[in-house]
Rosetta silent file (secondary structure, phi, psi, omega in degrees, C-alpha in Angstrom):
SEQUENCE: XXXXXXXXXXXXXXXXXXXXXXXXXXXXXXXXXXXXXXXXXXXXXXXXXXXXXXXXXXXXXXXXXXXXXXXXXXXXXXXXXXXXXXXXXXXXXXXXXXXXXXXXXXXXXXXXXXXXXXXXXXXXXXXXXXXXXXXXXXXXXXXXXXXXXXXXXXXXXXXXXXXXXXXXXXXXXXXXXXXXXXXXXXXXXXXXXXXXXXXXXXXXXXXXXXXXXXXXXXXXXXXXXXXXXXXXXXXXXXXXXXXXXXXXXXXXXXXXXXXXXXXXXXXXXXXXXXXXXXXXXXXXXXXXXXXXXXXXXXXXXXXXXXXXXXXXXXXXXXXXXXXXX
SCORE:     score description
SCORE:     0.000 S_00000001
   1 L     0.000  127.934  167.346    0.000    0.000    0.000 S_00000001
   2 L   -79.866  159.160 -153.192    1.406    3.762   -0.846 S_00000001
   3 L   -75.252  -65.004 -155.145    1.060    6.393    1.867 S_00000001
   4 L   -99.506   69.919 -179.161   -1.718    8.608   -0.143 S_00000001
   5 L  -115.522  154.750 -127.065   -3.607    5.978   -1.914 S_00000001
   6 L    68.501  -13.719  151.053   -7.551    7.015   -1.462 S_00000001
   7 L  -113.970  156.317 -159.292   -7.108   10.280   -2.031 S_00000001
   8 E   -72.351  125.600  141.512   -8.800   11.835   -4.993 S_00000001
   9 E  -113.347  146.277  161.479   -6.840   14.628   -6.993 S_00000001
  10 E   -84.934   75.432 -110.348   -8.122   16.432   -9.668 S_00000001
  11 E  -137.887  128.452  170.434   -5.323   17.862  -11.946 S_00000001
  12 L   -96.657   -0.784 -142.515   -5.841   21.010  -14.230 S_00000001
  13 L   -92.122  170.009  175.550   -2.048   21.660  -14.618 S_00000001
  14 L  -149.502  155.528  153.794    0.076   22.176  -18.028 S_00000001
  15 L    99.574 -133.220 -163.844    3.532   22.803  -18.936 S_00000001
  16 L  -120.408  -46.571 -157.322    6.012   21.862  -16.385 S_00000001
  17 H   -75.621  -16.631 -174.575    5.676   22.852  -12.544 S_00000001
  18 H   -81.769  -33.394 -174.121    1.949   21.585  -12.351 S_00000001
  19 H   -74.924  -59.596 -178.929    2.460   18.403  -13.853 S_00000001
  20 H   -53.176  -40.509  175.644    5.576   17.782  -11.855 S_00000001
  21 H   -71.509  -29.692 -165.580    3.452   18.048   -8.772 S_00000001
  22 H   -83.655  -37.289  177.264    0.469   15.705   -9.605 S_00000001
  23 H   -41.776  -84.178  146.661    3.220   13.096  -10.869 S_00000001
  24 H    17.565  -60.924 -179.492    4.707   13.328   -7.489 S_00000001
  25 H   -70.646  -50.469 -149.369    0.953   12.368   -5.855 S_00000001
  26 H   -90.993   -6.496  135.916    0.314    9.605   -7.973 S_00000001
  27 H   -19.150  -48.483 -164.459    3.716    8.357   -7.045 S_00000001
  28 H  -101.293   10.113  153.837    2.988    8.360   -3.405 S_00000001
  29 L   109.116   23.054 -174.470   -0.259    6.430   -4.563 S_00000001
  30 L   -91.346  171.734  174.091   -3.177    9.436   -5.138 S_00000001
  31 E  -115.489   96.501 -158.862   -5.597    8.538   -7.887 S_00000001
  32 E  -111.146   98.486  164.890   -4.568   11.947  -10.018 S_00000001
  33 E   -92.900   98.933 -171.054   -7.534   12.115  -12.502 S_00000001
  34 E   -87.296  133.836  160.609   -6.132   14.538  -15.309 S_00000001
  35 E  -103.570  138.482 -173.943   -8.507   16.611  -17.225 S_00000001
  36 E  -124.815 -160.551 -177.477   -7.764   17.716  -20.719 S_00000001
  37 L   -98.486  157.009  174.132  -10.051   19.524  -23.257 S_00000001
  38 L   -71.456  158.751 -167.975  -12.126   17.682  -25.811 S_00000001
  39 L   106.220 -113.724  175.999  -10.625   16.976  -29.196 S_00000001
  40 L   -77.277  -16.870  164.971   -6.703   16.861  -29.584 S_00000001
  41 L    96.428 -146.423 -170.527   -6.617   16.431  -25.676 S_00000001
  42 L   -92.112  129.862 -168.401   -3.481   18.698  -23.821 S_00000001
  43 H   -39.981  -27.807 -146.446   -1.783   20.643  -26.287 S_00000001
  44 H   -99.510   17.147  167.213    1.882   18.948  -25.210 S_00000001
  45 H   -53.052  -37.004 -174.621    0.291   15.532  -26.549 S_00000001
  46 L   -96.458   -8.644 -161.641    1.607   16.982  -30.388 S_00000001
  47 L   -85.482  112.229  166.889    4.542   18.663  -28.950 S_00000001
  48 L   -65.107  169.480  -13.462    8.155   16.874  -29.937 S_00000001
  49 L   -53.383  169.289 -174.578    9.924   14.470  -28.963 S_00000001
  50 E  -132.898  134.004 -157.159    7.770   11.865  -29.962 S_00000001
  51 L  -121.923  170.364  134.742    7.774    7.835  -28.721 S_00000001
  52 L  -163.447 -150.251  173.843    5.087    5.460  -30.810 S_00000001
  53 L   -39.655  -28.141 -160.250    5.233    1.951  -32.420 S_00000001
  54 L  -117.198   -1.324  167.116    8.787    2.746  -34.269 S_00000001
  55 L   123.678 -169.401  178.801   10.925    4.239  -30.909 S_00000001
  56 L   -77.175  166.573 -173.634   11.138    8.166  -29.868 S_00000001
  57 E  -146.642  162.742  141.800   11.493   10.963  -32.936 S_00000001
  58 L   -79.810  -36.586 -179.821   11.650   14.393  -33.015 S_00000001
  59 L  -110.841  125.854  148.860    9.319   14.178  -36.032 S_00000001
  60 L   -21.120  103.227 -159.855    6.045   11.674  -36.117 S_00000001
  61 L   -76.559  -51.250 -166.240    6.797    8.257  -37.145 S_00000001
  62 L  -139.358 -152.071  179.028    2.653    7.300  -37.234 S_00000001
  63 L   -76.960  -56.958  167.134   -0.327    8.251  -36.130 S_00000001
  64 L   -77.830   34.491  169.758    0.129    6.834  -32.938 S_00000001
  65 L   -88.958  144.875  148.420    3.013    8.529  -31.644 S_00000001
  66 L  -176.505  157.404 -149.812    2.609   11.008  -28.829 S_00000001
  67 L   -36.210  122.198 -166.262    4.476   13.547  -27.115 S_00000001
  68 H   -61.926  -20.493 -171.959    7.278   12.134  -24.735 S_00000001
  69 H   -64.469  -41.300 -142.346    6.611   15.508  -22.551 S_00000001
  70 H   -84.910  -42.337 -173.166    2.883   13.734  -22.177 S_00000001
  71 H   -90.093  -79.586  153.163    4.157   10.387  -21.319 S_00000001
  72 H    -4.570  -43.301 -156.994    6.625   11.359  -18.883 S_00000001
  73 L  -124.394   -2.137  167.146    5.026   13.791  -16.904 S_00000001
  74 L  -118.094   -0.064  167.545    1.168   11.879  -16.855 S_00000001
  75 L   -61.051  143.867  179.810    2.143    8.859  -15.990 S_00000001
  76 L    79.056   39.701  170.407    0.259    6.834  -13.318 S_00000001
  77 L  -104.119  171.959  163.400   -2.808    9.266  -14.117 S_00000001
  78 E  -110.324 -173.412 -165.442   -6.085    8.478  -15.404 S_00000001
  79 E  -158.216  137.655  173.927   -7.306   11.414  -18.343 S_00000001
  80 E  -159.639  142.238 -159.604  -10.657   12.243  -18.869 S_00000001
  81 E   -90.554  148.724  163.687  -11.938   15.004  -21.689 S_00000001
  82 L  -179.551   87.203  177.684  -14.080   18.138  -20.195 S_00000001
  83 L   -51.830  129.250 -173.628  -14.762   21.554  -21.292 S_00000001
  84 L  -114.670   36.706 -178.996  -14.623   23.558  -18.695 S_00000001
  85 L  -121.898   -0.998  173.964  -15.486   26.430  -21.539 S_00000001
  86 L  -115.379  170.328 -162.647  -19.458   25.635  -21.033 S_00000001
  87 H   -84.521  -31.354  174.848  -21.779   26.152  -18.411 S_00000001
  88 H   -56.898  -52.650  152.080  -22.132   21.776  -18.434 S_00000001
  89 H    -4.174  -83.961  171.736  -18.765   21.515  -18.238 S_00000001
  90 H   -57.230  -29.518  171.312  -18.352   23.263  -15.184 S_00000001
  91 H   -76.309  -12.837  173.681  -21.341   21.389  -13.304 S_00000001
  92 H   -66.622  -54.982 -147.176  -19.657   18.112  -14.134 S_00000001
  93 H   -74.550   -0.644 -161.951  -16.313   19.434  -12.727 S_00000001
  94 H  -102.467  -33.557  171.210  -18.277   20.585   -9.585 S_00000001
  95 H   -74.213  -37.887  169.374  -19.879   17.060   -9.062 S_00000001
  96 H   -60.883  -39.125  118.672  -16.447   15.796   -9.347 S_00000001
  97 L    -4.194  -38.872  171.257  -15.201   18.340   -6.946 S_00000001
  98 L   -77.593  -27.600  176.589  -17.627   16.859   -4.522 S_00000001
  99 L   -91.613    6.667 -172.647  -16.013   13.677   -4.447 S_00000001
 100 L  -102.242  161.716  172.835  -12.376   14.961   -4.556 S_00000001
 101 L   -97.130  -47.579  176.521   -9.894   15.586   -1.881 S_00000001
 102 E  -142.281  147.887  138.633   -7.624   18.005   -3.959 S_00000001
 103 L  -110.873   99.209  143.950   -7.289   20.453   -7.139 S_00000001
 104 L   -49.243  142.008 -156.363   -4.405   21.445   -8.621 S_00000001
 105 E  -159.722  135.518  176.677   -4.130   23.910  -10.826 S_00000001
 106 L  -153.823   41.713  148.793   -1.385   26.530  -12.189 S_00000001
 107 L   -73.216  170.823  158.522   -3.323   29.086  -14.854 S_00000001
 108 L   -37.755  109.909  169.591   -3.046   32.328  -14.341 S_00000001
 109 L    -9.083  142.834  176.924   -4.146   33.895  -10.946 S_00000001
 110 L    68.867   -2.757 -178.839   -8.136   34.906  -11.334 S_00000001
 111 H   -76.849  -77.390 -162.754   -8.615   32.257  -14.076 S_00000001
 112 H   -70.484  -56.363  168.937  -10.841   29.627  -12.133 S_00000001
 113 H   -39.909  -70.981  179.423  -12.843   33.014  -10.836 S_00000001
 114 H   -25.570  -72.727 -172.187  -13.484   33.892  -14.262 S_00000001
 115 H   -68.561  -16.322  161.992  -14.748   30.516  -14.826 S_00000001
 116 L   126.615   21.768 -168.978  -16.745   30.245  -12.189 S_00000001
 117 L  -117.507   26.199 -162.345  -14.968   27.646   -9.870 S_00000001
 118 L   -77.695 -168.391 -149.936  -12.950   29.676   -7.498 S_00000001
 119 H   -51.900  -58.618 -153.401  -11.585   28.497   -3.723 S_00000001
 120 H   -74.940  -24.353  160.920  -15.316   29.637   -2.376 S_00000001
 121 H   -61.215  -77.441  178.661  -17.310   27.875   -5.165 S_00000001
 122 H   -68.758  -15.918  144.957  -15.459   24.927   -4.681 S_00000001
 123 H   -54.811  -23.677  159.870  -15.577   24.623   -1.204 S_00000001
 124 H   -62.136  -10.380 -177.946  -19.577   24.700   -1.407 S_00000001
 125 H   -93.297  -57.904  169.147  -19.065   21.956   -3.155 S_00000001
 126 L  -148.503  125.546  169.854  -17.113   19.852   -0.443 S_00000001
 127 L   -50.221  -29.932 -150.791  -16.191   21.660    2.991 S_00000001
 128 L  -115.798    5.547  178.788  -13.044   19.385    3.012 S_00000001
 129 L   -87.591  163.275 -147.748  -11.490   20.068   -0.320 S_00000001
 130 E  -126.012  110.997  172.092   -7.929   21.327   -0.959 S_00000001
 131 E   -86.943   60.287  175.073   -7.137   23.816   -3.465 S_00000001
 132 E   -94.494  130.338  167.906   -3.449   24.086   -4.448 S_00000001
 133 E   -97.019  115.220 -162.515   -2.464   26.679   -6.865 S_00000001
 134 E  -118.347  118.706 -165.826    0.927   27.139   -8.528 S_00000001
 135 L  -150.809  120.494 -170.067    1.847   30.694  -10.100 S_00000001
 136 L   -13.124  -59.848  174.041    4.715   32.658  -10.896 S_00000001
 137 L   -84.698  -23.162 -140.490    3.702   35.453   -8.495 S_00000001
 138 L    91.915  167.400  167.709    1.236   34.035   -6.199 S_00000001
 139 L   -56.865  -43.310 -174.453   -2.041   34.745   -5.685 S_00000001
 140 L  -119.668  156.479  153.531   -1.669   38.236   -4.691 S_00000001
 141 L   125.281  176.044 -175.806    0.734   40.923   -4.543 S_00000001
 142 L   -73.003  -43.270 -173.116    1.794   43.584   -7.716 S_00000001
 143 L   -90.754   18.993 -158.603    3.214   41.072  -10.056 S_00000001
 144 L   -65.119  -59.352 -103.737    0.412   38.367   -9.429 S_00000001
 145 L  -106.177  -48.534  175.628   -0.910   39.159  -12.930 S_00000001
 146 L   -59.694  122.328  159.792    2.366   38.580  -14.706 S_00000001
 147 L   -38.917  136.666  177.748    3.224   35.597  -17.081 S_00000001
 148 L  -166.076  116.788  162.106    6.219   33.641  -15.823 S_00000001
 149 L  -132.715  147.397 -125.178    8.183   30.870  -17.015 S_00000001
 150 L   -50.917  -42.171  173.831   10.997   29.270  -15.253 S_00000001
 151 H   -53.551  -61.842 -142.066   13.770   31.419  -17.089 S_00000001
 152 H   -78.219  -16.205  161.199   11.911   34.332  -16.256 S_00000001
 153 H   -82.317  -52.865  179.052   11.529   33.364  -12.686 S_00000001
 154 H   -56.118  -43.936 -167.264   15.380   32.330  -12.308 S_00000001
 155 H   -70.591  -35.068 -159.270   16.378   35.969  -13.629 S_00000001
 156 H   -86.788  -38.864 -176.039   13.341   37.922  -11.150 S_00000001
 157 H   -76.755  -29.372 -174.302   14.171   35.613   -8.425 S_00000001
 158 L   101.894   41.934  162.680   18.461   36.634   -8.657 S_00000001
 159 L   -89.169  -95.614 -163.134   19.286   33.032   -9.583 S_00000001
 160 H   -10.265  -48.070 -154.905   20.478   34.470  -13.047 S_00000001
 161 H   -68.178  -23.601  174.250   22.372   37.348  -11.603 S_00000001
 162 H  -108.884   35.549 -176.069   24.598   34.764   -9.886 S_00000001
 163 L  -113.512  116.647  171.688   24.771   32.092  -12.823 S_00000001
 164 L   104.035 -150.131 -163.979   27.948   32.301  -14.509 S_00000001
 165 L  -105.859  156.518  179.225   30.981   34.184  -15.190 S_00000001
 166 L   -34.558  -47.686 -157.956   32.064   37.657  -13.989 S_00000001
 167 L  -103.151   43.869 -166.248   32.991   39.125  -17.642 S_00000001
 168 L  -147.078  129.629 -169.705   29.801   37.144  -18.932 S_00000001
 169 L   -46.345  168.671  165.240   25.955   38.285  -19.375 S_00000001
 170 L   -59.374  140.767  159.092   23.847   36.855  -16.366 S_00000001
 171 L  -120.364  167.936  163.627   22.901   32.809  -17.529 S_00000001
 172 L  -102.019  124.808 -173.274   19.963   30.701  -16.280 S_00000001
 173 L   -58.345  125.855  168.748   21.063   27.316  -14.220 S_00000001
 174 L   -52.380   -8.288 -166.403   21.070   24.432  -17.046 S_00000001
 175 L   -96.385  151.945  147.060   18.426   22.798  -14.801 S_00000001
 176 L   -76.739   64.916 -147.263   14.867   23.793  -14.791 S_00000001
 177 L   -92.146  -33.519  162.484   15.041   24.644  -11.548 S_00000001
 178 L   -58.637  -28.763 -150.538   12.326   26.984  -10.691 S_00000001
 179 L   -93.729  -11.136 -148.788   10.003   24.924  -12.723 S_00000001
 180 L  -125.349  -47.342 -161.558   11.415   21.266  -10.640 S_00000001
 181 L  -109.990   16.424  147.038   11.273   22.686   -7.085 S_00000001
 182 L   -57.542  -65.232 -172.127    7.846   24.601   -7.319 S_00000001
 183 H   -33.565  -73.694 -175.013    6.195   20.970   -7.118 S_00000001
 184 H   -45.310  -31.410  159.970    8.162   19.810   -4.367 S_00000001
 185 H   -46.510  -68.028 -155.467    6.880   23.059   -2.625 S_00000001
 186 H   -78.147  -18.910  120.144    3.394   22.692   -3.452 S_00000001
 187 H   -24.633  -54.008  173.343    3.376   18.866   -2.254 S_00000001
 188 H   -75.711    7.917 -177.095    4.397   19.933    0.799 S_00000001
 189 L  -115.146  -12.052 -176.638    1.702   22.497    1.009 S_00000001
 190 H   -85.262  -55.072 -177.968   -0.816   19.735   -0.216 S_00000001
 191 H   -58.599  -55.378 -165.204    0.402   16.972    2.600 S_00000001
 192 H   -40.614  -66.400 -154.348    0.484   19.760    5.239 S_00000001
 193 H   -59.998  -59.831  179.822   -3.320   20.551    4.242 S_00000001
 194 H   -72.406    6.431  141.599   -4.417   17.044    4.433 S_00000001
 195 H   -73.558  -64.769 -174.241   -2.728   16.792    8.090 S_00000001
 196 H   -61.641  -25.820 -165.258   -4.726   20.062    8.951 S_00000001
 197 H   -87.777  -35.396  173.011   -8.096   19.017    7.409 S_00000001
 198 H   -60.146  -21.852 -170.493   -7.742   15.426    9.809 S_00000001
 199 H  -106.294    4.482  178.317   -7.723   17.715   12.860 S_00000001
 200 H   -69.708  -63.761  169.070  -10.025   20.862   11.168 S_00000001
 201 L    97.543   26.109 -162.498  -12.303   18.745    9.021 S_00000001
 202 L  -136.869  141.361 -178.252  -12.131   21.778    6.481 S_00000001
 203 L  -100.917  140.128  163.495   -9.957   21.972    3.256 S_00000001
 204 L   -64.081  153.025  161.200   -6.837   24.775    2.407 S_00000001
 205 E  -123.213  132.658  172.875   -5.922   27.155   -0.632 S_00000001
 206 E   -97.187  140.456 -167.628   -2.575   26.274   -0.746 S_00000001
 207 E  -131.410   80.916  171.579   -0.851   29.028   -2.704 S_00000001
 208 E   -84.176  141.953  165.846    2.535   28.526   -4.446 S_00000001
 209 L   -97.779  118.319  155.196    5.319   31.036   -5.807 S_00000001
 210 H   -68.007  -40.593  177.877    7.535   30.055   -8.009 S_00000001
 211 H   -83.302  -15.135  163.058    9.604   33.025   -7.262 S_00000001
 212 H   -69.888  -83.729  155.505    9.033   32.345   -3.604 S_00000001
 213 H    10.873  -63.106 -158.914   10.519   28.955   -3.722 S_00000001
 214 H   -80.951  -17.324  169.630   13.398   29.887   -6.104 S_00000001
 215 H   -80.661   11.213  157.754   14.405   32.595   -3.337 S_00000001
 216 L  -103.590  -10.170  178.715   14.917   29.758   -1.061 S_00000001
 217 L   -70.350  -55.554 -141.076   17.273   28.019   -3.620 S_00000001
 218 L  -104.391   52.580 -172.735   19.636   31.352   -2.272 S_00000001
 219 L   -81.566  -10.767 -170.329   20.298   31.135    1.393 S_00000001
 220 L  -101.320   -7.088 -172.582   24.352   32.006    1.178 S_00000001
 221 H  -101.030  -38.775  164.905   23.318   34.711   -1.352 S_00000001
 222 H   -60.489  -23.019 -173.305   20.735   36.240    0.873 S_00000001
 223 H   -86.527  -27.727  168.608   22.922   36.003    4.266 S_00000001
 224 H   -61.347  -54.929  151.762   25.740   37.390    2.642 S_00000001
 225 H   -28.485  -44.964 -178.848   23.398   40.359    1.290 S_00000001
 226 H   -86.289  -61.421 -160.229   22.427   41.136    4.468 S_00000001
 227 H   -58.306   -5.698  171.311   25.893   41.172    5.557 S_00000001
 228 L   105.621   23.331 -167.234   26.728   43.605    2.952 S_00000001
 229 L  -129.871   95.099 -179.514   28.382   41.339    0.534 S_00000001
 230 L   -78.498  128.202  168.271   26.899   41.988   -3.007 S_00000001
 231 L   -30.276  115.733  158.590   26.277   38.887   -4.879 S_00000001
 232 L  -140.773 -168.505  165.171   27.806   38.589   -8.346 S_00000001
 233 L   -66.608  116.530 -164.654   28.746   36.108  -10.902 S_00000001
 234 L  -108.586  -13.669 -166.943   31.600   33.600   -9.652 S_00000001
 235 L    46.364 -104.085 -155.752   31.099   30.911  -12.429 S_00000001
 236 L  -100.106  -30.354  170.234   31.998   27.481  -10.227 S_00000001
 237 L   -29.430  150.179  154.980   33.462   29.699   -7.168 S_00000001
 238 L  -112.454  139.465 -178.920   31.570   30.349   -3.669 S_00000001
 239 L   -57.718  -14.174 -169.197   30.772   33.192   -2.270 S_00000001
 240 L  -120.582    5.054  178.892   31.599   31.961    0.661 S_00000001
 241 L  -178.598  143.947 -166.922   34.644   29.784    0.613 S_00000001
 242 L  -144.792  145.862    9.722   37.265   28.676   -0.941 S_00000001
 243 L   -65.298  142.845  174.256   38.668   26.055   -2.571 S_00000001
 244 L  -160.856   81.201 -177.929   35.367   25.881   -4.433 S_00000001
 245 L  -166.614 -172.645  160.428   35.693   25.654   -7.471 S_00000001
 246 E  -108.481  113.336 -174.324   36.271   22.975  -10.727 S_00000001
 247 E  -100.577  161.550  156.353   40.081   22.359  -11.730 S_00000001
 248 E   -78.018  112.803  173.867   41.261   20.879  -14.784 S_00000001
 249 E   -84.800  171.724  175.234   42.842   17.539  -14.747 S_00000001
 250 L   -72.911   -4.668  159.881   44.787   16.106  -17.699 S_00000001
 251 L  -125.486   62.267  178.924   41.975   14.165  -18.751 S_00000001
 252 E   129.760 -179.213  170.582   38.773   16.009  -17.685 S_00000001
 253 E   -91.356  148.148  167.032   37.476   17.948  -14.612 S_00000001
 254 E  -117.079  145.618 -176.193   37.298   17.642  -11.102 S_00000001
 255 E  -122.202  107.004 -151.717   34.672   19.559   -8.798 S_00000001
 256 L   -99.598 -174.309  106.562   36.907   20.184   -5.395 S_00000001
 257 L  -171.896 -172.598 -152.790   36.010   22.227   -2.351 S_00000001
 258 L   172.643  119.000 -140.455   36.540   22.356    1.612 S_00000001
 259 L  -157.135   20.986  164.147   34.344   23.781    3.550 S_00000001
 260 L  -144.475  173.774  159.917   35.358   22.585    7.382 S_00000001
 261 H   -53.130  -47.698  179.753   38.898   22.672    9.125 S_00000001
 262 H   -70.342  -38.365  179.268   39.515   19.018    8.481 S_00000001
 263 H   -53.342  -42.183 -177.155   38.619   19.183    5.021 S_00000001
 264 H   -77.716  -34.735 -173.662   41.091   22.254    4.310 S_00000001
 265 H   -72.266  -65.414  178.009   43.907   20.181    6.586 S_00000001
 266 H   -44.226  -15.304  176.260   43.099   16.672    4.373 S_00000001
 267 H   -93.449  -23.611 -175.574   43.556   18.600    1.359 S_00000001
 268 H   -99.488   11.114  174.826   46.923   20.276    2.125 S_00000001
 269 H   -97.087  -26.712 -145.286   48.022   16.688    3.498 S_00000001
 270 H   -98.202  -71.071 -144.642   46.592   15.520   -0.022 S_00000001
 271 L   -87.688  -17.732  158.305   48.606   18.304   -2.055 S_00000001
 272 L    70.161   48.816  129.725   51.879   17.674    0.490 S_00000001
 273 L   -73.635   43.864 -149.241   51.360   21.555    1.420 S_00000001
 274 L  -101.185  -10.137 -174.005   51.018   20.786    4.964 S_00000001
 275 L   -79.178  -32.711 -173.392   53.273   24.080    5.963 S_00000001
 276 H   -68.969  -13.940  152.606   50.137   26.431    4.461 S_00000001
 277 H   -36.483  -26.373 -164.777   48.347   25.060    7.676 S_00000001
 278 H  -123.020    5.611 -164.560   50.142   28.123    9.576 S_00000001
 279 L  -105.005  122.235 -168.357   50.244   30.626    6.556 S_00000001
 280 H   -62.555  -25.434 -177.090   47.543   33.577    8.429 S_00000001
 281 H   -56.128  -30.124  174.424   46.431   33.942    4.122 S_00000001
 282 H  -125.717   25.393  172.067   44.258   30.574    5.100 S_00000001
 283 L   -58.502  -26.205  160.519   43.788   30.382    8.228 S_00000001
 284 L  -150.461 -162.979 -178.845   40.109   30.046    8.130 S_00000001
 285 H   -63.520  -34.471 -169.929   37.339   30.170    5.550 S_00000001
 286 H   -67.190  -42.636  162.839   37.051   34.292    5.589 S_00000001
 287 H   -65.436  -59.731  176.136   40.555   34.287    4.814 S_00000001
 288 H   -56.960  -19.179  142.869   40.929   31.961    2.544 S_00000001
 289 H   -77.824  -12.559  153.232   38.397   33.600    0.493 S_00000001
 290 H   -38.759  -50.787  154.313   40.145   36.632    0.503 S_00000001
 291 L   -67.482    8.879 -174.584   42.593   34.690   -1.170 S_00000001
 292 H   -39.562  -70.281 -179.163   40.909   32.888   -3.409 S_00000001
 293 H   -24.951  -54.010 -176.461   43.056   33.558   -6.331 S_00000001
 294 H   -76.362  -16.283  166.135   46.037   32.060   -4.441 S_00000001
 295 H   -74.505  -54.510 -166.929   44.075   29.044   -3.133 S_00000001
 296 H   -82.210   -1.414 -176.435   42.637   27.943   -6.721 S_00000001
 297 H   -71.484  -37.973 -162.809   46.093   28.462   -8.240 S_00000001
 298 H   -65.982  -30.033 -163.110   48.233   26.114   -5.923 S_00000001
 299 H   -76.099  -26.829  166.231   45.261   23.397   -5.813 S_00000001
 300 H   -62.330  -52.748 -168.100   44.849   23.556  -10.365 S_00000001
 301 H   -59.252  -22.718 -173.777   48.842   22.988  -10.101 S_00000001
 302 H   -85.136  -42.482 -172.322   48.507   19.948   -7.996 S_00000001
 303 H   -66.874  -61.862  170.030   44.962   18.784   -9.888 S_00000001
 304 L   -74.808   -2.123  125.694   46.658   19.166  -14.020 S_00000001
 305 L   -43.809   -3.840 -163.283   49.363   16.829  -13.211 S_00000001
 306 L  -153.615  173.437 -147.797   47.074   13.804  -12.600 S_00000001
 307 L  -107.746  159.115 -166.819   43.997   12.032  -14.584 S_00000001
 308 H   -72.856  -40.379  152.920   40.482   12.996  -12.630 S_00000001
 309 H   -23.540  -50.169 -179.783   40.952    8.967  -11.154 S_00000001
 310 H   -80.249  -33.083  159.709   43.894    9.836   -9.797 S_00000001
 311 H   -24.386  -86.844 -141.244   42.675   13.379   -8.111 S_00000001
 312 H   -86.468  -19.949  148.469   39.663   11.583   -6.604 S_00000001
 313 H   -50.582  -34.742 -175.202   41.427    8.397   -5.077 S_00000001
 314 H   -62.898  -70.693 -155.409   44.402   10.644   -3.707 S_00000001
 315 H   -66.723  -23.030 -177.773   41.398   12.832   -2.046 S_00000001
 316 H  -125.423   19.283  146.927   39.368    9.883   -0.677 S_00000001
 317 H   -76.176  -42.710 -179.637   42.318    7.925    0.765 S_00000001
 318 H   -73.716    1.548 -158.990   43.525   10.770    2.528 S_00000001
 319 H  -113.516  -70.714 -158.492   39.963   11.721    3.545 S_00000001
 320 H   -71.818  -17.212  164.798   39.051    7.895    5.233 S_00000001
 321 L   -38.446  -58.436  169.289   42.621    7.985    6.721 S_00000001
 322 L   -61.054  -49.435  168.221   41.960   11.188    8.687 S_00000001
 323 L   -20.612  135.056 -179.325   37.978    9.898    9.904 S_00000001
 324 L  -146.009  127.281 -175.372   38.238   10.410   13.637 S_00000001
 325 L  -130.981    0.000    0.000   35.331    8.720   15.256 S_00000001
């Protein structure tokens, strides 16, 4: 048996961060009943890649191909067609609504008012249902209103401003990252709800921000902020210590850093620099980022003499050697 199997979701969502949540439920065992529109069904059904009878394509092999985004991101749903663009439409979704536990949802804020289903509609329909919403802005607030997809959240949230290189435009993190950790947010605002409704007996509007979220992705860039330490572009570097950083080995990269006392001693036992233990330029992390320059130079001289094998055996002999239990 899975943890949430018996409860009902309803799932409205498109795109990426909506989807990504209701997967997530029917993972942990909800019975995530997707609704799509009559016809062609949800738009990313036509959208490449494409899997059918002949493997995946970028272009349609047959008829029966459809969209890998579709397959991926609805699995272990059921799908069921319903315009929700008629007045029938809506009274179906409202008898279904009586028998549900949750809705998900991520249109634009004011969207399910417009149609006529908003939090207070659907709670007349069942007292105990749960109403999570996932939106750029939030529900509220000056930018509620605003269109937002995950690049456009990474640059408004500051993830951009600290993606990449100094002498280099702002980038957006190769990951979809606003778009991946909204879900996980709004799951935890969905379990929460269904813990509060056993001792309430009354259903939540759970209300996710993608840009709230992705400013929790920043906690050394906010504490440092406050401390007066403006944020820039470091490319693999930390703002807050160093070594941090990715050296070049002779066949590939290694991704190093040390980020306690022992770690910075095991590395300069590792690099057979054991006198820089006593040199006041590293004496602790604040220093040693002072010094950064002089930190990633000596550890790339020791790191492009040796194959990325050799690097990371040297570093995790000298690492279980040192274990003090």
């Amino acid at each position: 048996m899975k943890p949430l199997e018996g409860l009902v979701v309803l799932d409205l969502t498109r795109f990426l961060a909506g989807p990504y949540c209701t997967l997530l439920l029917a993972g942990l065992g909800a019975e995530v009943i997707k609704i799509e529109p009559p016809g062609s069904g949800e738009s990313y059904r036509h959208r490449p890649p494409f899997a059918g009878p002949k493997g995946a394509s970028l272009e349609k092999q047959t008829e029966d191909d459809i969209g890998l985004m579709v397959l991926h991101r609805a699995r272990n749903k059921k799908s069921l067609t319903l315009n929700l663009r008629c007045p029938e439409g809506i009274e179906l979704f409202k008898r279904l609504c009586a028998r549900a536990d949750v809705v998900v949802e991520n249109f634009a804020p004011g969207t399910l008012e417009k149609m006529g289903i908003g939090f207070p509609v659907l709670q007349a329909c069942s007292p105990r249902l749960i109403l999570c919403s996932i939106s750029g802005f939030g529900q509220q607030g000056p930018y509620r209103e605003r269109r937002a997809y995950d690049p456009i959240i990474q640059a408004m949230s500051g993830i951009s401003s600290v993606t990449g290189y100094p002498d280099r435009p702002p980038v957006r993190c190769g990951a979809a990252v606003s778009d991946t950790t909204a879900p996980l947010f709004a799951v935890i605002g969905i379990l929460s709800a269904v813990q509060l409704r056993e001792k309430t007996g009354r259903g939540e509007w759970v209300d996710i921000s993608m840009q709230d979220g992705s400013f929790f992705l920043l906690p050394e860039i906010l504490e440092f902020l406050l401390a007066g330490a403006i944020p820039e572009r470091m490319g693999n570097a930390h703002v807050g210590s160093a070594p941090f950083n990715v050296y070049k080995a002779s066949d590939g990269y290694v991704s190093l850093c040390a980020l306690t006392a022992r770690d910075w001693h095991n590395l300069l036992v590792a690099l057979g620099r054991e006198e820089l233990a006593q040199d006041p330029r590293f004496a602790n992390l604040l220093a040693r980022r002072r010094h950064r320059q002089e930190v990633d130079g000596f550890v790339q001289e020791w790191v492009q003499g040796r194959t990325v094998a050799e690097v990371v055996t040297t570093l995790r002999r000298i690492m279980c050697l040192r274990v003090r239990f």
